[in-house]
N, C-alpha and C positions, 0 to 999 in steps of 0.2 A: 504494500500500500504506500501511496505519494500521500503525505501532507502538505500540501501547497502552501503560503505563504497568506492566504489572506481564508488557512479553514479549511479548505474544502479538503475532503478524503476522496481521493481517487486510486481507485480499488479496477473497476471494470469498467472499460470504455464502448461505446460503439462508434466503432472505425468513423471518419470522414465521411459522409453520404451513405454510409448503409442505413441510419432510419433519415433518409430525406434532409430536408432544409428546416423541419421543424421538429424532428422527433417522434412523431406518428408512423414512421416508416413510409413508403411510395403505398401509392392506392390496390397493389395486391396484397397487402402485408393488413391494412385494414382491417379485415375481420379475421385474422387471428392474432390482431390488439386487442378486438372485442370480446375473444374468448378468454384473452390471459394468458395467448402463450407466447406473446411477445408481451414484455411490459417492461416498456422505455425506464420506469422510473427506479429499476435496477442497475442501469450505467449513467455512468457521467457522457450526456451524446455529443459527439462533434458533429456538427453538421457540414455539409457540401461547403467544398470551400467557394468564398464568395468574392468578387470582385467588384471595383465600386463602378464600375459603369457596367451595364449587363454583357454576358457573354453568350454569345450561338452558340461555339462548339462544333462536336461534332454531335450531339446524342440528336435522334429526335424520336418527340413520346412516342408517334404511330409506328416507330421501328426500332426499337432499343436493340436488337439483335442484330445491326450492323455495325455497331460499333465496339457489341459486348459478346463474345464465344466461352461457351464452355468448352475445355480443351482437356485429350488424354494425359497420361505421364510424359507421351513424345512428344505432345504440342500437334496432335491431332485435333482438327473440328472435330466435337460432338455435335450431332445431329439434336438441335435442339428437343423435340418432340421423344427422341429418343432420352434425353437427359431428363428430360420431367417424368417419364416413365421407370424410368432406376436411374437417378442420382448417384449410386456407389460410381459411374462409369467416368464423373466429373473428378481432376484431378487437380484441376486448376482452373481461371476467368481470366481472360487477355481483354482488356479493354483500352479504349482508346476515347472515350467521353470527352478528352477534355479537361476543362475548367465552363462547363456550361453554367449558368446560373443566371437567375432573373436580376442580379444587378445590388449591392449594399443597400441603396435605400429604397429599394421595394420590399426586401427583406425585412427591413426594419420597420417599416409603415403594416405590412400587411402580416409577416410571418411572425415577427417574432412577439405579437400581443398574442398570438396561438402559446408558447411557449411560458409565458408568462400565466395564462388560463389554466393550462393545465399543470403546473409548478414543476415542469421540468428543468435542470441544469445542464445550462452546454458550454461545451469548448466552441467558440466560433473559429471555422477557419479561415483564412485570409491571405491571397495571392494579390500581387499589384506592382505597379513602384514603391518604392520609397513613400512619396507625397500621397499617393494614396492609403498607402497601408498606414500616415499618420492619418489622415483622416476619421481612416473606417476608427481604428484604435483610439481616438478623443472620443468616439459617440460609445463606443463601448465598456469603454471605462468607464461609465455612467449606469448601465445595465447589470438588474440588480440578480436574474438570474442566467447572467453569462460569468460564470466562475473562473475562465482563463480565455488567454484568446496565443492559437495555434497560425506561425507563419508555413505558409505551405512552401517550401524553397524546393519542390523535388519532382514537380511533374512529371510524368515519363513522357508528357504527350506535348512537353512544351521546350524551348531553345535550353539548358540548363543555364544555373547561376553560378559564378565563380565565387570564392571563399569571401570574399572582400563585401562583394555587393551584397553579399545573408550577413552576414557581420553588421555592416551597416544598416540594414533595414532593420534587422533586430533593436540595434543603440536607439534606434529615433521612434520606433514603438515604442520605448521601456523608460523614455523623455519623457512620453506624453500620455502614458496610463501606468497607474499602479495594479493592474490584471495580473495576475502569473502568466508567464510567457511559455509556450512551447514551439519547440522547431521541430517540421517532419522531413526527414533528410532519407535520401536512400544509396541504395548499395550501389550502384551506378557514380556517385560522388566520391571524393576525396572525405569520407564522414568523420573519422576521428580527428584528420586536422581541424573539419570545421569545429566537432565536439571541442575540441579542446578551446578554442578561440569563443564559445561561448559559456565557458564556463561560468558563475556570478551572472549571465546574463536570463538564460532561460531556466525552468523548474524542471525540465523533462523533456523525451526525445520521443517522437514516433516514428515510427518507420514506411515507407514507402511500397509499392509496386515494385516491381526487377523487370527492368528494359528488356523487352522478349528476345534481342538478339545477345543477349549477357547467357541465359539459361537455354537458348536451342538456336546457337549458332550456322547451322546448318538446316534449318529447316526455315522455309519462307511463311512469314506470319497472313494469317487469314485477314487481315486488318494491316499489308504491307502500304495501300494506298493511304492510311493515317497515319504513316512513319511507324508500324510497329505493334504498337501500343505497350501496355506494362499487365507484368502475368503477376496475377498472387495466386492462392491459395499450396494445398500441398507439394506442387513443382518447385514453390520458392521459396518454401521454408528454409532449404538446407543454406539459402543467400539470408535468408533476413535474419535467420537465427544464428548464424557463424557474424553477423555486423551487430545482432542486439550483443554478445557473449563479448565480443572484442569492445564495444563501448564500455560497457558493465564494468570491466575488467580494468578498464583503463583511461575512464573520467571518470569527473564525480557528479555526474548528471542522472538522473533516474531515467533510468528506461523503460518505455512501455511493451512490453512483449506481444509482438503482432503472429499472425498465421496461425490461430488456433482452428482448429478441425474440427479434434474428437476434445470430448472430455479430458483425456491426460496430458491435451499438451499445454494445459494452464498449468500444471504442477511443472511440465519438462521445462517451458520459460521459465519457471521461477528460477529452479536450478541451476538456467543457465543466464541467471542475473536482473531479469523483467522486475519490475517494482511495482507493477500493475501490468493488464491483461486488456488485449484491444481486441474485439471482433471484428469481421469487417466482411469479407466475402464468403464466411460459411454463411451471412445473411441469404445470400440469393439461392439456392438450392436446400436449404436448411434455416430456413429464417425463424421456426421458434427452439431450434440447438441452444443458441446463446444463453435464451432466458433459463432454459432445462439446465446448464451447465450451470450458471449464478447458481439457482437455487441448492441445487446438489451440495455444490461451496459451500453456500453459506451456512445449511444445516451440515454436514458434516463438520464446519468450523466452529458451531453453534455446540454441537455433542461434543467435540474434543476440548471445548472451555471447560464444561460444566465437566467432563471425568478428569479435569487437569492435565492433559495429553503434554508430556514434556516437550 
């Protein structure tokens, strides 16, 4: 668990954009919020990262399934139709979304009085310049249930950022809001230099997507006309998990342990240095896993108090 600086206990995240822009999840997730088997108010949610003038992208609603594959262990298309029929076939999601988003202050006019309604807490995410990302960060620093606010420096789907320029963006955020800061860096970058360079600056790290030609250099991506895109799930553990182990290992920054699956690899992150536990793509083929795995947690942590579990 992270104790952040202004309180907050962050224990269990959900990843950047897996429940949406407000924490209710996307509108297929909907009524299995209404049944209880997703229920946001078990993590601390980051929402889709947002940018202060709106962005297209690439996603669009009527075809999410051109930008987003579920893929084999060799970075084979699964046949969609076929993955919603047995899920075990999904090994991984290469997507290429983007930075789409309706824009900072549509967010903030329309979405984020939802969040406030329903007393959720979120990490806001936040890509831009510099002048923008102070912007969006003065109106948030204001906001009474955004508990941290997340700079996305790691896009897979965007030009990357050199150490200097996240360095900087970070100092001129951290000017003009007393928020807990995080940076989501990926394996694709230079990450411990950057880690070390913000050390004092941010409270915690998350981790990223892995650029599809890092993990199947020889295979041409289904989404080669969007540059690529970035693969998580079980294909890129053995990347995320050797960058969360080696940051752990060697700053003093908390780590959020990403690429959970099944149930035991919240316990494998800890082991291998997480300070907390992010969901994020078992969302789409398994989207109420997460809340099944909190709970398991937390009554198991619940029984190990009370018999004094050394």
């Amino acid at each position: 668990m992270i104790e952040l600086s202004n309180g907050h206990k962050l224990e269990f995240i959900a990843a950047s954009g897996s429940l949406a822009f407000d924490g209710r999840g996307w509108l297929w997730d909907w009524p299995l919020r209404w049944l209880g088997l997703i229920n946001p108010k078990l993590f601390t949610i980051t929402i889709k990262t947002l940018t202060l003038p709106p962005e297209r992208g690439n996603l669009r609603w009527y075809a999410p399934w051109q930008v987003l594959k579920f893929i084999s262990e060799k970075g084979k298309t699964i046949n969609l139709f076929l993955a919603l029929l047995n899920p075990r076939l999904i090994r991984g999601v290469v997507n290429a979304v983007k930075l789409n988003n309706p824009g900072f202050y549509y967010w903030l006019d329309h979405i984020y009085p939802i969040i406030v309604k329903l007393v959720y807490k979120v990490t806001v995410s936040i890509a831009g310049t510099k002048e923008e990302c102070v912007e969006m960060a003065t109106i948030l620093c204001r906001l009474k249930n955004v508990v941290a606010i997340e700079y996305d420096a790691s896009c897979p789907s965007v030009d990357p950022m050199d150490t200097e320029s996240i360095v900087e963006v970070l100092l001129a955020i951290k000017g003009v809001s007393s928020k807990p800061l995080f940076v989501k860096l990926g394996y694709d970058q230079p990450y411990l230099e950057i880690a070390k360079r913000l050390e004092g600056i941010v409270e915690a790290i998350s981790i990223n997507t892995v650029r599809w030609e890092t993990i199947f250099p020889d295979v041409p991506s289904s989404l080669a006309k969007y540059g690529g895109g970035g693969v998580s799930g079980p294909v890129s553990q053995k990347y995320n998990w050797e960058m969360m182990h080696t940051l752990a290992s060697k700053t003093e920054i908390p780590i959020i342990g990403p690429g959970i699956w099944e149930e035991e690899d919240i316990l494998h992150v800890k082991r291998l240095g997480a300070s907390a536990y992010q969901f994020g793509t078992i969302f789409l083929p398994y989207p109420w896993r997460p809340t099944a795995y909190v709970r398991n947690w937390l009554r198991e942590d619940k029984k190990c108090r009370i018999i004094k579990c050394p």
